[in-house]
N, CA and C atoms as an extended XYZ file, in Angstrom:
396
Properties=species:S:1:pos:R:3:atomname:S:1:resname:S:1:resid:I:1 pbc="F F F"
N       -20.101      -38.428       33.445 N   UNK     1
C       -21.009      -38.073       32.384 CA  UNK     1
C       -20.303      -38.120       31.034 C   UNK     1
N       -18.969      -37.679       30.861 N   UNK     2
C       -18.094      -37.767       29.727 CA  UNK     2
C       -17.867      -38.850       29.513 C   UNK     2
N       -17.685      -40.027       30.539 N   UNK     3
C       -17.562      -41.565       30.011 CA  UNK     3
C       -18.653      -42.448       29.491 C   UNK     3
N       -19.714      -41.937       29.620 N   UNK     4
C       -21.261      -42.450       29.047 CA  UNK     4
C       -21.452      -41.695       27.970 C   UNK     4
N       -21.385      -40.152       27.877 N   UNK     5
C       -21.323      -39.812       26.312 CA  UNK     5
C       -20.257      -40.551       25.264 C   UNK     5
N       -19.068      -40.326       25.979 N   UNK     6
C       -18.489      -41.239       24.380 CA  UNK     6
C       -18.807      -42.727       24.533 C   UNK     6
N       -19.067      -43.726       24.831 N   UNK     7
C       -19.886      -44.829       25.106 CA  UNK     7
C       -20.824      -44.767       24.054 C   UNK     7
N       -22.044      -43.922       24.547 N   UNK     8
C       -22.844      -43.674       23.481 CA  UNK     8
C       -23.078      -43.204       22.385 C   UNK     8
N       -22.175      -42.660       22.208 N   UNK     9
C       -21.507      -42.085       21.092 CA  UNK     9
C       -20.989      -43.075       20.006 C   UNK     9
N       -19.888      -44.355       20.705 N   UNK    10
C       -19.468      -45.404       19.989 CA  UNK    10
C       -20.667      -46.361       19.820 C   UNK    10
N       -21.576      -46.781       20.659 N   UNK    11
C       -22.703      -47.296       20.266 CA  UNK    11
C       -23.567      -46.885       19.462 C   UNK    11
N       -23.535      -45.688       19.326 N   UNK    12
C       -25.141      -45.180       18.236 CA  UNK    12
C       -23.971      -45.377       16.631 C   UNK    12
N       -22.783      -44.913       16.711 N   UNK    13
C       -22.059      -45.273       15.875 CA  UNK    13
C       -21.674      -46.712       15.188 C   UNK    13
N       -21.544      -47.102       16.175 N   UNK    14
C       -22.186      -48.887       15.470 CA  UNK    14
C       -23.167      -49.366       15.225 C   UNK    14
N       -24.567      -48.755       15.629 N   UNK    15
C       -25.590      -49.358       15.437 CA  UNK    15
C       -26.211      -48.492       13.837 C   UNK    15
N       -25.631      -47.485       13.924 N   UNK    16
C       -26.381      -46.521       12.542 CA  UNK    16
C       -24.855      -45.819       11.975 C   UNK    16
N       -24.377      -46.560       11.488 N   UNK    17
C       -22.912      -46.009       11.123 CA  UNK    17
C       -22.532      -45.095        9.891 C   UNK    17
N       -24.065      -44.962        9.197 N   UNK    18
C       -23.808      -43.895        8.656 CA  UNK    18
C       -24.957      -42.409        8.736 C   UNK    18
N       -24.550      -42.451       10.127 N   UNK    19
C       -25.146      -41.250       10.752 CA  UNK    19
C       -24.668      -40.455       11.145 C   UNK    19
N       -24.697      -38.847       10.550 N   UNK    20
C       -23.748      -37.941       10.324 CA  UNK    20
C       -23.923      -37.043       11.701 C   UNK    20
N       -23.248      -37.771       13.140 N   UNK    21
C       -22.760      -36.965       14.297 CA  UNK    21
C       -21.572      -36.316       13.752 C   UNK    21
N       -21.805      -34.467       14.580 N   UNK    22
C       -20.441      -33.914       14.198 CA  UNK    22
C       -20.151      -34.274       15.646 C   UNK    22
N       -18.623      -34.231       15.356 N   UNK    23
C       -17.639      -34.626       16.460 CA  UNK    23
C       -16.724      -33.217       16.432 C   UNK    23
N       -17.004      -31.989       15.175 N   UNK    24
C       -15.781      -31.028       15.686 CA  UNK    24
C       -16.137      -30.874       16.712 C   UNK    24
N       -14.971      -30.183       17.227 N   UNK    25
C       -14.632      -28.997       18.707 CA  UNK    25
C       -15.464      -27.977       18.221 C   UNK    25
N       -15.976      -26.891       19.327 N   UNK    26
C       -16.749      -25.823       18.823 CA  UNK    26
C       -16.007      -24.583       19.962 C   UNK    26
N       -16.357      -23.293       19.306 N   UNK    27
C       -15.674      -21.940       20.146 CA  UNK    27
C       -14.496      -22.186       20.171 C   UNK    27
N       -14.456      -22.694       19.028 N   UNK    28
C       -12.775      -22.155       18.463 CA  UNK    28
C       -12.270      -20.820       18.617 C   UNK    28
N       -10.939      -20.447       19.506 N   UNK    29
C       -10.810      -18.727       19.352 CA  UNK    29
C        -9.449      -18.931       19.176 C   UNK    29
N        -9.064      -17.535       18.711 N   UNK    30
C        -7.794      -17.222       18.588 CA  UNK    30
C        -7.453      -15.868       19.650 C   UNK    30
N        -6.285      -16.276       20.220 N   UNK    31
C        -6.449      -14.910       21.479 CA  UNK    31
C        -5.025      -14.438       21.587 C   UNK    31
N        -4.765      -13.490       22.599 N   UNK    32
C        -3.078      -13.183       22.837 CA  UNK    32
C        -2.259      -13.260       21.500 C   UNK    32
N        -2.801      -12.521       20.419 N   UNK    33
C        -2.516      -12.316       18.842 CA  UNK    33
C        -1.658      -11.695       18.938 C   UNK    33
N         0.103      -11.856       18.442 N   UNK    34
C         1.061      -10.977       18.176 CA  UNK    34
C         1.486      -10.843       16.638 C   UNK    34
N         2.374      -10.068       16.774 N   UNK    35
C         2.929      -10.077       15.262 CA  UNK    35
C         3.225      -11.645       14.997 C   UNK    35
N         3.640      -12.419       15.633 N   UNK    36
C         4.313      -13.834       15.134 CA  UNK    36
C         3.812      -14.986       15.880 C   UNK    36
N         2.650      -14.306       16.487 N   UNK    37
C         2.434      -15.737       17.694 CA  UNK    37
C         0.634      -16.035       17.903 C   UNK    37
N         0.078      -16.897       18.294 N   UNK    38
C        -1.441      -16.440       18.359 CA  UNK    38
C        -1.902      -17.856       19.396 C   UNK    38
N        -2.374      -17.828       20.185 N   UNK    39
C        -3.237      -18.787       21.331 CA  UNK    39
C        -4.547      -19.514       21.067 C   UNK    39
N        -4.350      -20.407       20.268 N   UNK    40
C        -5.811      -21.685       19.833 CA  UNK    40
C        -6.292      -22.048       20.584 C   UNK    40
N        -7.875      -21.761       20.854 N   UNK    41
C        -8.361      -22.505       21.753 CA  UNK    41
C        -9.255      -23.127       21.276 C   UNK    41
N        -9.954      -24.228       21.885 N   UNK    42
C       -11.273      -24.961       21.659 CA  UNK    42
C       -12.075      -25.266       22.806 C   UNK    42
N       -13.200      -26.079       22.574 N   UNK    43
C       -14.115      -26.846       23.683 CA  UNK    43
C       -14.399      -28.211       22.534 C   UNK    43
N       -13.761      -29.171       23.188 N   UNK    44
C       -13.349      -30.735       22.544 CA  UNK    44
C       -15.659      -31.128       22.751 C   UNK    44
N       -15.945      -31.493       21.782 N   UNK    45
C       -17.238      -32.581       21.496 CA  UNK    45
C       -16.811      -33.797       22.555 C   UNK    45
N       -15.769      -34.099       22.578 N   UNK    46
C       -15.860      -35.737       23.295 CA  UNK    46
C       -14.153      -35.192       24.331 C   UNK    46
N       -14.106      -35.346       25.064 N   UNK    47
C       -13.170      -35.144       26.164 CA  UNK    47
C       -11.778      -36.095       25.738 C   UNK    47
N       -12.149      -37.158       25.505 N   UNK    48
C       -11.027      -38.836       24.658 CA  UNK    48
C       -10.967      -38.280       23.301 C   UNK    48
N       -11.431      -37.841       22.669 N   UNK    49
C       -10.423      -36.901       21.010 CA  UNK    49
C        -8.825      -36.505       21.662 C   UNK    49
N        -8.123      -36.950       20.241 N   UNK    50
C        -7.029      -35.978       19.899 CA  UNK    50
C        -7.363      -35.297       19.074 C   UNK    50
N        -6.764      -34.158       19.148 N   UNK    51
C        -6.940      -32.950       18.052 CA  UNK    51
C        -5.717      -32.376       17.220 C   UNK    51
N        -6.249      -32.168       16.180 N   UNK    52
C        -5.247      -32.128       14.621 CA  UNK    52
C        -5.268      -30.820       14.860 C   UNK    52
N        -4.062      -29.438       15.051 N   UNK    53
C        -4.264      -28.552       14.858 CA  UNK    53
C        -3.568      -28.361       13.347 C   UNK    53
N        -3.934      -27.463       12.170 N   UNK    54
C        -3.433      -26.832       10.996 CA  UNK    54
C        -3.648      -25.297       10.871 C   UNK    54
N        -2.142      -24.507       10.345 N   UNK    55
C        -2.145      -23.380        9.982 CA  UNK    55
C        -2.425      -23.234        8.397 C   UNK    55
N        -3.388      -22.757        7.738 N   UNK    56
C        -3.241      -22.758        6.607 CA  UNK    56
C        -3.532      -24.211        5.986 C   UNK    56
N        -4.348      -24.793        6.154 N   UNK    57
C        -4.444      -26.131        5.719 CA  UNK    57
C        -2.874      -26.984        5.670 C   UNK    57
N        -2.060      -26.667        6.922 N   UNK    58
C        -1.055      -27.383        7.290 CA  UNK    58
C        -0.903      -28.116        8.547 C   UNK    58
N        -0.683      -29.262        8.654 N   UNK    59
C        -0.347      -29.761        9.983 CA  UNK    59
C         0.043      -29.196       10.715 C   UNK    59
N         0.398      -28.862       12.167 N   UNK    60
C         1.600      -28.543       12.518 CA  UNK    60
C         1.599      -28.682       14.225 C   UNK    60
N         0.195      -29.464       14.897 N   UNK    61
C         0.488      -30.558       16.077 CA  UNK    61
C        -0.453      -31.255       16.320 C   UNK    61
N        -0.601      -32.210       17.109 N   UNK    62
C        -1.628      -33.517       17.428 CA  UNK    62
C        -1.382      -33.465       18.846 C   UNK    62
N        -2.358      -32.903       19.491 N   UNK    63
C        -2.593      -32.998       20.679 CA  UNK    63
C        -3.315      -33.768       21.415 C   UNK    63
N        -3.056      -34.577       22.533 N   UNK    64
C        -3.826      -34.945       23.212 CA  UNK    64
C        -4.769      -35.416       24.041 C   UNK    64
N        -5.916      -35.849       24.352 N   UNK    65
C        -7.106      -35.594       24.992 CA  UNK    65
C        -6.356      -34.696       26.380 C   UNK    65
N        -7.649      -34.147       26.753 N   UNK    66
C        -7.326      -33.225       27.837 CA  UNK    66
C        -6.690      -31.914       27.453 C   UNK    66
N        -6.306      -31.612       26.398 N   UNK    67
C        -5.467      -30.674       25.980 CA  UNK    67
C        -6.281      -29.983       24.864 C   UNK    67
N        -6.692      -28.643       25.117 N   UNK    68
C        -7.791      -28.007       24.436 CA  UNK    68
C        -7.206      -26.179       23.798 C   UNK    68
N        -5.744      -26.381       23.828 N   UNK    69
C        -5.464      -25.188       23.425 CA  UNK    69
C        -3.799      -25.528       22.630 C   UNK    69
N        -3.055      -24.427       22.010 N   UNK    70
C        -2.008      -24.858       21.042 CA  UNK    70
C        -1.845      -23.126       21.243 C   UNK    70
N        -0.076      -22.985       21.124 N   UNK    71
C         0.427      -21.752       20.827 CA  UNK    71
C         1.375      -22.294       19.489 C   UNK    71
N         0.407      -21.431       18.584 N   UNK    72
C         1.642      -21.070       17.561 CA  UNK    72
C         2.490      -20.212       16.937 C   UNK    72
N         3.008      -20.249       16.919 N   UNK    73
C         4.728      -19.701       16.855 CA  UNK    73
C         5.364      -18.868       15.686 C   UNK    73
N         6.328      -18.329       15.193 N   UNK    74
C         6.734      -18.254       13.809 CA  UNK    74
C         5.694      -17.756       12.645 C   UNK    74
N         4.619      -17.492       13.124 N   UNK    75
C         4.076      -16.539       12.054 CA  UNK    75
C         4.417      -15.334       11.542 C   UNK    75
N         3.846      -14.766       10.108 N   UNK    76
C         4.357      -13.450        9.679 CA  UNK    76
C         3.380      -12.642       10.140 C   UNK    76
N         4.110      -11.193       10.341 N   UNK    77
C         3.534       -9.698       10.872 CA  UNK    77
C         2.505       -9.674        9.619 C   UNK    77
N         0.977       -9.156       10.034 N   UNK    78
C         0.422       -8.576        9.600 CA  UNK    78
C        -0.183       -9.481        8.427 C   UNK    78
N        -0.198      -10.557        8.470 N   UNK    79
C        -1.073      -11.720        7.638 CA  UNK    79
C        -2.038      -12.588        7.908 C   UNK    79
N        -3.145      -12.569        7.335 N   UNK    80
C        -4.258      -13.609        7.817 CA  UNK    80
C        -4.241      -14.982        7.817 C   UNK    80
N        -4.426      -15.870        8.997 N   UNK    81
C        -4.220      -17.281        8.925 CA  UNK    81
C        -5.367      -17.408        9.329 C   UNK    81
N        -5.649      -19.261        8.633 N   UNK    82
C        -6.573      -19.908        8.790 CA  UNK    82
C        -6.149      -21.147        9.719 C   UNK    82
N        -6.693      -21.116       10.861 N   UNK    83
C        -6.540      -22.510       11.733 CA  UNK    83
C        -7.846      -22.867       12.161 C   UNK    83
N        -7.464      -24.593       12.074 N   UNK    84
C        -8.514      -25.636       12.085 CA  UNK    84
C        -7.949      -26.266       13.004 C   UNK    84
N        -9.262      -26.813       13.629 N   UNK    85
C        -8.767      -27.749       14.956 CA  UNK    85
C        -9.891      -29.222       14.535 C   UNK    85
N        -9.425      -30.045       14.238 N   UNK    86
C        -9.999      -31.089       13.865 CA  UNK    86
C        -9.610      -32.545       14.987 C   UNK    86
N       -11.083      -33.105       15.166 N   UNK    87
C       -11.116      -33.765       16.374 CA  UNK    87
C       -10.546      -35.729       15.626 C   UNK    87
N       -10.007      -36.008       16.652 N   UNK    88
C        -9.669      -37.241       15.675 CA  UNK    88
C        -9.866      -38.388       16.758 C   UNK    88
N       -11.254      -39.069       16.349 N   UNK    89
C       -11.712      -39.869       17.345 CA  UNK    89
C       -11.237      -41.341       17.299 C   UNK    89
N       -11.015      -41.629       16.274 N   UNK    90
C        -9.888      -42.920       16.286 CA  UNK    90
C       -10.647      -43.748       15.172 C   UNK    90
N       -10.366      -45.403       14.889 N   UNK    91
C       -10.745      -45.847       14.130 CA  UNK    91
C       -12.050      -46.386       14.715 C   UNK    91
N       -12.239      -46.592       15.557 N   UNK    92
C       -14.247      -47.117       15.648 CA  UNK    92
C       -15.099      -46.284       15.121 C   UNK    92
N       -14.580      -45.093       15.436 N   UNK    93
C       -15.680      -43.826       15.203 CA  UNK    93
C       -15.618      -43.200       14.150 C   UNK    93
N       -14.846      -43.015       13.398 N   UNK    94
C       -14.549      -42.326       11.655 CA  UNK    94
C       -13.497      -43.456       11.075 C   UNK    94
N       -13.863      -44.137       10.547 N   UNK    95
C       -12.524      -45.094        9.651 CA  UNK    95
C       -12.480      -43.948        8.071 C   UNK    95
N       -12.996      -43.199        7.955 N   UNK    96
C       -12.780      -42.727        6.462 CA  UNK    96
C       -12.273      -41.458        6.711 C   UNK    96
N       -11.046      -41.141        7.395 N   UNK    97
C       -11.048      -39.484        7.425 CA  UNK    97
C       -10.007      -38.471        6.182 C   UNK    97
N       -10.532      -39.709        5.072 N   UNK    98
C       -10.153      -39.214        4.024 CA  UNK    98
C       -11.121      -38.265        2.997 C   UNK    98
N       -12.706      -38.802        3.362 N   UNK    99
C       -13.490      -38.514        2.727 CA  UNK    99
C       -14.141      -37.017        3.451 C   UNK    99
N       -14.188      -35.657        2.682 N   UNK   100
C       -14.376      -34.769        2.646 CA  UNK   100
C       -15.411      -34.353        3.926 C   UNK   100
N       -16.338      -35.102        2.929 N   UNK   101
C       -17.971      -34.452        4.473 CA  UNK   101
C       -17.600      -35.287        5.859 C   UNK   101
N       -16.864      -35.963        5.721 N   UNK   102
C       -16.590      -36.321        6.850 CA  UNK   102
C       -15.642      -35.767        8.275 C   UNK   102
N       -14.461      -35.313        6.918 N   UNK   103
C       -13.661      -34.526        7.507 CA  UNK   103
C       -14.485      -32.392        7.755 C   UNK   103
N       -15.065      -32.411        7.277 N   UNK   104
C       -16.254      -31.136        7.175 CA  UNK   104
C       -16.621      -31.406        8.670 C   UNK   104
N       -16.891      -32.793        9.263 N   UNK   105
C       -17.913      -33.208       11.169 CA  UNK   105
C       -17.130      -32.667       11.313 C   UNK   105
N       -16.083      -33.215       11.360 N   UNK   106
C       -14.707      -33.389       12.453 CA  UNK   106
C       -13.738      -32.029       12.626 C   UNK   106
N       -13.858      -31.129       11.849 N   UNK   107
C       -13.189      -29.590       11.949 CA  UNK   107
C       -13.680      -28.311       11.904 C   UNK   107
N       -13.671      -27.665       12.508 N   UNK   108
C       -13.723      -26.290       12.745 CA  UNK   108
C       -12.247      -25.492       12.623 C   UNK   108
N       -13.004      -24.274       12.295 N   UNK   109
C       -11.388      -23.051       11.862 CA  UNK   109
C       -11.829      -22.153       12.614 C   UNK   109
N       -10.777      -21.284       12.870 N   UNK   110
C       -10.855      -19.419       13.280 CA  UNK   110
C       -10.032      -18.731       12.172 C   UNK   110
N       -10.258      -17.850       11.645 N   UNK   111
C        -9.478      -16.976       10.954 CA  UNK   111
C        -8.999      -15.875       12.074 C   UNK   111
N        -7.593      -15.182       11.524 N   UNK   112
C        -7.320      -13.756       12.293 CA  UNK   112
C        -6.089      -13.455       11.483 C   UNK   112
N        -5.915      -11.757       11.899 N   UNK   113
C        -4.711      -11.549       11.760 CA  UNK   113
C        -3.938      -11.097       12.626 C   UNK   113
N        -2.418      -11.887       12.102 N   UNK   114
C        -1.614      -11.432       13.534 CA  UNK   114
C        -1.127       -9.835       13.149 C   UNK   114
N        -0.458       -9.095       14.806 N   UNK   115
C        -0.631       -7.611       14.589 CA  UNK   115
C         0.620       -6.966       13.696 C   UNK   115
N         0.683       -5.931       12.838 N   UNK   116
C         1.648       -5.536       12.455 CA  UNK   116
C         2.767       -5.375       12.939 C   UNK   116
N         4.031       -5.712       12.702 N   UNK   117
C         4.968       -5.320       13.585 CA  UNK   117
C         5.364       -3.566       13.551 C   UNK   117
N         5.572       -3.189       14.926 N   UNK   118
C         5.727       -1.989       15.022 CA  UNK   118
C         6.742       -1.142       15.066 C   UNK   118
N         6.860        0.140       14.522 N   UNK   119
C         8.706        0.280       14.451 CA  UNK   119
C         8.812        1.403       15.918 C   UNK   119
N         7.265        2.034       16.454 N   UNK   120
C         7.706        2.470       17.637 CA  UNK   120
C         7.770        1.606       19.179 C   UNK   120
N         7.404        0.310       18.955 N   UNK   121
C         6.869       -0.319       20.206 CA  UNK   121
C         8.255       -1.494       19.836 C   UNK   121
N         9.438       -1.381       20.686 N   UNK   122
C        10.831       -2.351       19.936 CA  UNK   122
C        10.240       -3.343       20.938 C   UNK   122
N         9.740       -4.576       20.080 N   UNK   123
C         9.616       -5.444       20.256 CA  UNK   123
C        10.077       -6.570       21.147 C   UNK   123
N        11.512       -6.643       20.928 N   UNK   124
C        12.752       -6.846       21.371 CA  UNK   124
C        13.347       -6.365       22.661 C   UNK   124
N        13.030       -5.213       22.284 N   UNK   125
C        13.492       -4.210       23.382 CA  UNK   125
C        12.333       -4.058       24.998 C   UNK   125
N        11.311       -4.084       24.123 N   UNK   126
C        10.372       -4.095       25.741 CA  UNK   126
C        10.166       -2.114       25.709 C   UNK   126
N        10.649       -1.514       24.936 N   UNK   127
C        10.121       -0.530       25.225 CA  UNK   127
C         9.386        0.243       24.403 C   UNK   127
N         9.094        1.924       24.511 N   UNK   128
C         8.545        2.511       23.884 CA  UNK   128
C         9.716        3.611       23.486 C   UNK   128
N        10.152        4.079       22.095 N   UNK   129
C        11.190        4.693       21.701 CA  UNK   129
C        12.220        4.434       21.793 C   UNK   129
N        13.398        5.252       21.598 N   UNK   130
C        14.751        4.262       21.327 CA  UNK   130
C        15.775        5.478       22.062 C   UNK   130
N        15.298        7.030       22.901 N   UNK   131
C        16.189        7.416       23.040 CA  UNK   131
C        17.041        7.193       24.079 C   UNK   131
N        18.107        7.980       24.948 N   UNK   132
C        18.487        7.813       25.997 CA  UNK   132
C        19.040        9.106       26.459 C   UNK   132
């Protein structure tokens, strides 16, 4: 069924090529949120997309097909990020993914914030308090 949707997908796209199918991913979440770390997920529009993940309107991997989630890493305690997961169907299907409304189909975001870091829960440590 996934090999006849994108099929038809590239056909209605050639036949009416400027017909505004969105192709983002949708139920974008952000999950398993730490002080420095956070779990991207999606549900891909077309199964054959790679997907552009960005923190902050930054690159930072290209995943894929088949691959519908991203851990990222190295974030700061207690700050709000914006990640977008933008579907990148290749050149038959978007040749302009320079142009704005276009790039608007093709992405979806989650906002969150990751959790404060804590000075009773040692991080590091795995425990709760510091005596002995």
């Amino acid at each position: 069924m996934l090999f006849f949707s994108y099929f038809f997908d590239l056909f209605f796209n050639f036949l009416f090529p400027t017909a505004d199918i969105p192709f983002a991913p949708c139920c974008v979440k952000a999950s398993s949120i730490t002080s420095d770390s956070a779990l991207i997920s999606w549900i891909p529009c077309n199964s054959n997309f790679y997907h552009v993940v960005a923190v902050n309107s930054v690159e930072v991997r290209t995943v894929r097909p088949s691959v519908y989630k991203h851990l990222i890493t190295g974030l700061s305690a207690n700050t709000l990020y914006r990640v977008s997961v933008r579907a990148k169907p290749g050149k038959l299907l978007c040749s302009d993914e320079k142009n704005p409304k276009k790039l608007e189909m093709l992405t979806t975001f989650v906002d969150f914030r990751t959790l404060p870091k804590s000075e009773l829960w040692g991080e590091e440590k795995g425990f709760l308090g510091g005596g002995g």
